[in-house]
C-alpha positions as CSV (number, residue, x, y, z in Angstrom):
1,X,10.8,-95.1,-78.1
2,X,7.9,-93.3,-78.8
3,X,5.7,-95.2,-76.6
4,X,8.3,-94.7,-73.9
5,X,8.3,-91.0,-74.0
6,X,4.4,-90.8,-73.4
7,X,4.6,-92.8,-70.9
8,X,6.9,-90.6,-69.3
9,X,5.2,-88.0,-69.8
10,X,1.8,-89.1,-68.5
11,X,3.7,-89.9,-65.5
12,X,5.2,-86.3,-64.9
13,X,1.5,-85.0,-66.2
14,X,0.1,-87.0,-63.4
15,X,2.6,-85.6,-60.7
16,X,1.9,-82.1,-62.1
17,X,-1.7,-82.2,-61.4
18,X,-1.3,-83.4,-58.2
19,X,0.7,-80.6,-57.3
20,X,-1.5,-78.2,-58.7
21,X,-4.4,-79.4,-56.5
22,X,-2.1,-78.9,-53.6
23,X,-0.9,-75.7,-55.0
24,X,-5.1,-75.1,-54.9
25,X,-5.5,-76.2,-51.9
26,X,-2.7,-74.4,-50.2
27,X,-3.6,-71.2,-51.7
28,X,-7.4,-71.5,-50.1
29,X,-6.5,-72.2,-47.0
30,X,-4.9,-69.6,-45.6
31,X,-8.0,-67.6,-46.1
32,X,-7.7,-63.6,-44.8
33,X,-5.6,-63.0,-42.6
34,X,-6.7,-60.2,-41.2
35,X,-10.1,-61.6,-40.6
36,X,-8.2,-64.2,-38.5
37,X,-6.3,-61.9,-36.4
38,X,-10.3,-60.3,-35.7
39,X,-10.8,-63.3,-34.6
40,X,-8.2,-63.8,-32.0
41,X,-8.6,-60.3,-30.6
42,X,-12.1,-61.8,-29.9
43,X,-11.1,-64.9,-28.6
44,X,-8.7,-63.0,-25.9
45,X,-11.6,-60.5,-25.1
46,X,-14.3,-63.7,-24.4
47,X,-11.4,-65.1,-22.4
48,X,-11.4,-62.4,-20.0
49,X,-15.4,-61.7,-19.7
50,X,-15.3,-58.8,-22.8
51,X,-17.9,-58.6,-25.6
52,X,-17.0,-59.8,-29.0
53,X,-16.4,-56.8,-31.4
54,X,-18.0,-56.2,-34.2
55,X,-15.8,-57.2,-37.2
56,X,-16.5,-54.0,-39.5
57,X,-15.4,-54.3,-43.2
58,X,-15.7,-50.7,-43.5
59,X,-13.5,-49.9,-40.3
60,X,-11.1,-52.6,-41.5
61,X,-10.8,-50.9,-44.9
62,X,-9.7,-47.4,-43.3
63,X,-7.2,-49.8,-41.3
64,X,-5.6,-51.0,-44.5
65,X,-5.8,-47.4,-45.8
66,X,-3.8,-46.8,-42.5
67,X,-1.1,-49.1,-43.1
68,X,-0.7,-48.4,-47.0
69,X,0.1,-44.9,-46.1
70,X,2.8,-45.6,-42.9
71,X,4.2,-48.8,-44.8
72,X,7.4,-46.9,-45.2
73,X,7.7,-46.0,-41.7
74,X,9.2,-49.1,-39.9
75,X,12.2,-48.7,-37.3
76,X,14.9,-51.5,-36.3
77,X,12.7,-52.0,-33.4
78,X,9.6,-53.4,-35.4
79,X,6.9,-50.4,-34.7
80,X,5.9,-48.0,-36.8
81,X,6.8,-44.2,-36.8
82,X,3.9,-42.8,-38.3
83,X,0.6,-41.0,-36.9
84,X,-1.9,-39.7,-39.9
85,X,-3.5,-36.5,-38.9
86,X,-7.6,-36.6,-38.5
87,X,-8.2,-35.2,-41.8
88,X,-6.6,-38.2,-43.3
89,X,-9.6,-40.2,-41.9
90,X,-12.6,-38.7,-43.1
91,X,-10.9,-36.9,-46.5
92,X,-8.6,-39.4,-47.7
93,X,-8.9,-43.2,-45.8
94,X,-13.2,-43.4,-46.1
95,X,-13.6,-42.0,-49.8
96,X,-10.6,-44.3,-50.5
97,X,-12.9,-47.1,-49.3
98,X,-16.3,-46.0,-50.1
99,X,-17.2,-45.2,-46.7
100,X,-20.4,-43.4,-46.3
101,X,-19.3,-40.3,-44.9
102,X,-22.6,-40.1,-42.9
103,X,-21.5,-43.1,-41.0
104,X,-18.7,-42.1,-40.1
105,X,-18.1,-42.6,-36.1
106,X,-15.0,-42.4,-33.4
107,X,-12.6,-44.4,-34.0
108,X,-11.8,-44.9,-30.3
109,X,-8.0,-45.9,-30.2
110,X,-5.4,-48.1,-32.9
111,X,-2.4,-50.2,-32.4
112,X,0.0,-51.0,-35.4
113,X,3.3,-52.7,-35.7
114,X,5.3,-53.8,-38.4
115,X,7.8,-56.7,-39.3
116,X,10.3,-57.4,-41.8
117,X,8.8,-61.1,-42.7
118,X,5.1,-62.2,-42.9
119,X,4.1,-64.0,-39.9
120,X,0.8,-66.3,-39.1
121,X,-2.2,-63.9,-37.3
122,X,-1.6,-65.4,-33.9
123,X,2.3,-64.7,-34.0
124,X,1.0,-61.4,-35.4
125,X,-0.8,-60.7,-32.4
126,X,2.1,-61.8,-29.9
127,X,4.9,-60.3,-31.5
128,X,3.8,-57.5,-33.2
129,X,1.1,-56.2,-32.0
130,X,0.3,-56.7,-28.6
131,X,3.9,-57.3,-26.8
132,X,2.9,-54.4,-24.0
133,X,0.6,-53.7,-21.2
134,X,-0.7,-50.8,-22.8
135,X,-1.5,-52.6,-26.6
136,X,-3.0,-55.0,-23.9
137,X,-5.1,-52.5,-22.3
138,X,-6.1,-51.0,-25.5
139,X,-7.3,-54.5,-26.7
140,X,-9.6,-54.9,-23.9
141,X,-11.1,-51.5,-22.9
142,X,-14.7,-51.9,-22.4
143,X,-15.7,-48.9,-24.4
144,X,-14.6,-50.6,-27.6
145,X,-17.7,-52.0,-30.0
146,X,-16.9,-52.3,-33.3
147,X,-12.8,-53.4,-35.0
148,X,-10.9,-53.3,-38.3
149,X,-7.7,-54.9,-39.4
150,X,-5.8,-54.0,-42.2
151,X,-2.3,-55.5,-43.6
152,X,-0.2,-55.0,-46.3
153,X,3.5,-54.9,-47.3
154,X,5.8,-52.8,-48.4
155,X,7.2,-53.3,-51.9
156,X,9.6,-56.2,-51.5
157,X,9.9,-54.5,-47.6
158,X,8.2,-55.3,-44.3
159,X,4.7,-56.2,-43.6
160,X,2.1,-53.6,-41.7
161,X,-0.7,-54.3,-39.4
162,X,-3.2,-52.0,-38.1
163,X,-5.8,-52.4,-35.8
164,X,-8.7,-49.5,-35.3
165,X,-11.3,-50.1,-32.9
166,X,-14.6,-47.7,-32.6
167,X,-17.1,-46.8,-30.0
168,X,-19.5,-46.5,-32.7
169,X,-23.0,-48.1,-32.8
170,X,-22.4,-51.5,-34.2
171,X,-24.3,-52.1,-38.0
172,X,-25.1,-48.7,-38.5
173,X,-21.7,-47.0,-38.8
174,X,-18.7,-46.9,-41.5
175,X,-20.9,-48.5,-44.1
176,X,-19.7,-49.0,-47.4
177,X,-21.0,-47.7,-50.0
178,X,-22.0,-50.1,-53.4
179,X,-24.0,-52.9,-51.6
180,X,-21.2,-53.0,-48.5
181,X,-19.0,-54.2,-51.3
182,X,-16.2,-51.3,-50.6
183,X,-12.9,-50.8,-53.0
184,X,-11.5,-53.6,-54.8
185,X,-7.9,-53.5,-53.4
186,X,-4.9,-53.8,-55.4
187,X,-3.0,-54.9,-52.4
188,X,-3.2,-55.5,-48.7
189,X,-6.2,-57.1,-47.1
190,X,-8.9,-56.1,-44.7
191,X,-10.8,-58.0,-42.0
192,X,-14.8,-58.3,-42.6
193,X,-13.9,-58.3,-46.1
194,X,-15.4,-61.2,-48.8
195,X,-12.5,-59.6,-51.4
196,X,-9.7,-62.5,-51.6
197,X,-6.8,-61.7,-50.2
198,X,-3.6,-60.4,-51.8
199,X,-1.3,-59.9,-48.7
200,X,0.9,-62.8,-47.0
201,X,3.5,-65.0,-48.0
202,X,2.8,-64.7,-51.8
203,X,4.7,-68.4,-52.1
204,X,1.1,-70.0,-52.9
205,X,0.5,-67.6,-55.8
206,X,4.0,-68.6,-57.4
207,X,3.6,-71.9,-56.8
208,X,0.6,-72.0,-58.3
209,X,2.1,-70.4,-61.4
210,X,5.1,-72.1,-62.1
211,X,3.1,-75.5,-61.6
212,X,0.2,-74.3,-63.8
213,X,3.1,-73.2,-66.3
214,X,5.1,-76.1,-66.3
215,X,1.5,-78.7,-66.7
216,X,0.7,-76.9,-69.8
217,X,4.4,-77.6,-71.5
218,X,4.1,-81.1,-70.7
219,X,0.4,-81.1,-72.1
220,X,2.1,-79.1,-75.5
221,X,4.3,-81.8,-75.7
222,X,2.6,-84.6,-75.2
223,X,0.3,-83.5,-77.9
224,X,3.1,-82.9,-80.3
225,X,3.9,-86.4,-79.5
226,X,0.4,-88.1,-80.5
227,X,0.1,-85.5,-83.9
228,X,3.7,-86.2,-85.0
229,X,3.9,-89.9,-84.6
């Protein structure tokens, strides 16, 4: 009897830990979002004979700083009814992030939408963010150098994206103070950004709990098994 109930336990032990590898796995590779969604915007610039923008992490800090303060804002129609005055840049979004003031440049135009369930970057980009001629337009003027994306959600609400873009001289402008390595956000996620993280679906961080959780009772019993017997 004894011998049959390690045995079954090895075996759900075994199934455990593969699920917590694929838990592991799942949760790495869905990487930043908001890097990827950078990265798209790029992808439909090159398409159409534009420059790649530079992805700044300090730009796409003030983004997320953006979002965090119009995440209540979202109407039936999935945009966002909220416009931060100028002052809100420079006095509350860059010391927020640890933006060199110095550095501080243009921030040429913005789009931002928001939606009441987290969606992959490139549906993101489609149906949030650019689903007009002008967010279109805005995406590819020729003016544009340097772009930041932010994202974050509303507490158990809808999901915010914001995109800045910049004139600025690329390199030399919203630099971060601390070695470039900025704030160490709570929540939300910026592009440009080596920070993990902590937007999105937030299934792979529960999975990865109640897995880990589970493994460690089967563990506890298992070794109650070998001491007892």
């Amino acid at each position: 009897m004894v011998k049959k109930q390690m045995l079954c336990c090895w075996g759900w032990l075994i199934i455990f830990n593969h699920l917590l590898l694929a838990a592991l796995v799942c949760s790495k590779s869905h990487g930043n979002p908001a890097s990827d969604l950078v990265d798209i915007i790029n992808n439909n610039r090159t398409a159409h004979k534009l420059p790649k923008l530079n992805d700044s992490s300090g730009l796409g800090c003030i983004a997320l700083q953006y979002a965090e303060l119009c995440k209540g804002n979202c109407t039936s129609n999935n945009t966002v009814n909220c416009k931060p005055s100028e002052d809100d840049f420079t006095e509350v979004f860059a010391p927020n992030c640890g933006v060199e003031l110095p550095t501080f440049d243009t921030i040429s135009s913005h789009i931002v939408g928001c939606q009441s369930k987290y969606l992959e970057p490139s549906l993101a980009f489609g149906h949030v963010l650019v689903r007009d001629s002008k967010a279109l337009s805005i995406l590819r003027n020729k003016s544009h150098t340097e772009v930041g994306v932010g994202m974050v959600r509303a507490h158990k609400g809808p999901f915010f994206w914001c995109v800045l873009f910049s004139s600025g001289k690329t390199n030399s402008t919203f630099v971060l103070e601390n070695r470039g390595e900025g704030i160490r956000q709570k929540k939300g996620c910026y592009s440009g950004s080596s920070i993990p993280c902590s937007a999105g679906q937030g299934n792979d961080s529960s999975l990865l709990n109640n897995v880990t959780i589970i493994a460690f009772l089967c563990a506890v019993y298992l070794l109650q098994q070998l001491y007892f017997n």
